[in-house]
C-alpha positions, 0 to 999 in steps of 0.5 A: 506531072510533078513539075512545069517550068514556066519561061517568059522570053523576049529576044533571048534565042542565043540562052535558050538551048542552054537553058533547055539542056540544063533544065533537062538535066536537072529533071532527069538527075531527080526523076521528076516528070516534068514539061517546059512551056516557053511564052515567046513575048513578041520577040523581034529575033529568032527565038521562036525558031529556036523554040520550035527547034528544041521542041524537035529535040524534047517533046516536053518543050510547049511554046506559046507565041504573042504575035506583039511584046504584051509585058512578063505578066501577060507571058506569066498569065498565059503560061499559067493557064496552060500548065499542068505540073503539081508545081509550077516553077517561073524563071528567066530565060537570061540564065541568070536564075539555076535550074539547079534550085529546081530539087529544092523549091520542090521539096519546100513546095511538097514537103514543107508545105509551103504555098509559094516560095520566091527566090532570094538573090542575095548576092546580086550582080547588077549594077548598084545604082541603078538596079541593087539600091532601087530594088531594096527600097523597092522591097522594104516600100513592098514589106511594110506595106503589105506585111509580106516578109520577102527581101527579094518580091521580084525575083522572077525564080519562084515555085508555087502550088498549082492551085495558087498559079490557078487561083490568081490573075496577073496582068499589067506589070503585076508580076512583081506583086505575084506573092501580095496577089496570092496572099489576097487569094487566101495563100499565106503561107509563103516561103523563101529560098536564098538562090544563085544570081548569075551574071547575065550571059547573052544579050541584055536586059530588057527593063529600063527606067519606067520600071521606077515609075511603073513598079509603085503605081501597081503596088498601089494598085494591086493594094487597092484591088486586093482590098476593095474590088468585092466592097469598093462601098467600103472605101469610097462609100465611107470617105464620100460620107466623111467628105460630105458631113464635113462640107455639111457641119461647115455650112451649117455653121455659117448658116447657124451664124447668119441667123444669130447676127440676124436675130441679134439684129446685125445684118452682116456679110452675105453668107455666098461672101465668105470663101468658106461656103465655097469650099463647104459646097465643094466638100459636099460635092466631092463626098456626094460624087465619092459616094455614088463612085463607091456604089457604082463600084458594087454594082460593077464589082469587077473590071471588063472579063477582056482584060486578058484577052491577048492576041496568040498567033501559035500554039505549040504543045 
């Protein structure tokens, strides 16, 4: 199969059919086998239905349904594990991501090589405060700390190898960080196409304010993850140590110290009086508990095996 096309949606049943029928399109006008596997998100209107109907009209709809709203990542990740296309293409239903750039991230995908090409919207039709201002500073954050050259990281049209959508896991709201999560996966060769941003047809749009809050705590998390879940010693271990060597050299001084006004025959203030044998201790404390963290982590190395287990009350392929 040359293409799967992968569709998260969340109350979007008024898109859907046009969006089926041009992806249809699209596939046919190039001859490309392909299958359109809609993840249904716990959607609260008639979306699933609608699902359930266009795949009486074309076979090559599969559908998968979350019996409550889990997140575009959980949808992602199901998705991912059910296709089968040589490339996997991921796009919004809302209709504001062209089926028809379909034909040429397949070409950059088959012909150039490419591990994964995220879609650049560089003409955008979003508000300027509150969504095309946060989204740059978001990007540039993104570029500088992971060194990943993409003007657009969330952009939700992107084409990948099937061995990158194989390879990675996404979970929580770490759809945004999917291209940081293949190059920690050994893919690095990571394009990008400047596409067609829609205006937004039906409905509206389904991320608030959190996404603020949510979109730099993941960033650090997946940086952390991608760096130091196989040697979490590595971080922890060492800054335990350095913690605690300082704590150590602060309270061997003022050990050192009492003993010289002793033997100078000076009895001075008790070593407990000074408020730097507290912090001494604490800082030896803290590094102790750092370290035995970091070794803990090796012995665990990996998060619970649950962690995608999501809840799908129906299949439909």
């Amino acid at each position: 199969m040359d293409i799967s096309v992968v569709v998260p949606l969340f109350n979007e049943e008024e898109s859907l059919p046009e969006l089926a029928a041009w992806i249809k399109k699209v596939m046919e006008e190039n001859n490309f086998s392909y299958e359109i596997m809609m993840i249904d998100d716990g959607s609260r209107d008639n979306s699933w239905k609608v699902v359930r109907q266009l795949q009486k009209e074309n076979p090559l709809i599969k559908g998968i349904k979350f019996r409550r709203n889990y997140g575009k990542s959980a949808a992602l990740f199901c998705g991912f594990e059910a296709v089968q296309g040589d490339v996997v293409i991921t796009m919004d239903a809302d209709l504001q991501d062209s089926p028809d750039e379909i034909p040429e991230l397949y070409r950059m995908i088959k012909k150039d090589g490419f591990d994964l090409v995220s879609g650049w919207k560089k003409k955008r039709h979003d508000p300027v405060l509150t969504k095309n201002l946060p989204s740059k500073l978001y990007n540039w954050t993104v570029r500088r700390m992971t060194g990943i050259k993409l003007h657009d990281m969330n952009c939700g049209l992107k084409a990948y190898k099937k061995n990158v959508i194989k390879s990675i896991e996404v979970y929580g709201e770490m759809h945004r960080y999917i291209p940081v999560l293949a190059k920690w996966a050994g893919y690095k060769n990571i394009g990008e196409k400047v596409v067609i941003h829609q205006e937004r047809k039906y409905g509206v749009t389904k991320f608030g304010l959190e996404r603020f809050v949510r979109g730099p705590l993941d960033l650090l998390s997946v940086t952390f993850i991608s760096r130091f879940v196989k040697r979490p010693m590595h971080f922890f271990g060492i800054l335990g140590a350095l913690i605690f060597i300082v704590g150590f050299i602060a309270a061997g001084y003022l050990g050192v110290q009492k003993l010289i006004l002793l033997n100078q025959g000076i009895r001075g203030h008790l070593v407990t009086e000074s408020p730097y044998f507290y912090i001494a201790l604490t800082s030896m404390i803290i590094g102790a508990q750092f370290f035995m963290g970091g070794f803990l982590g090796e012995l665990v190395s990996r998060s619970s095996s649950e962690r995608n287990n999501y809840q799908i009350e129906e299949k439909s392929y």
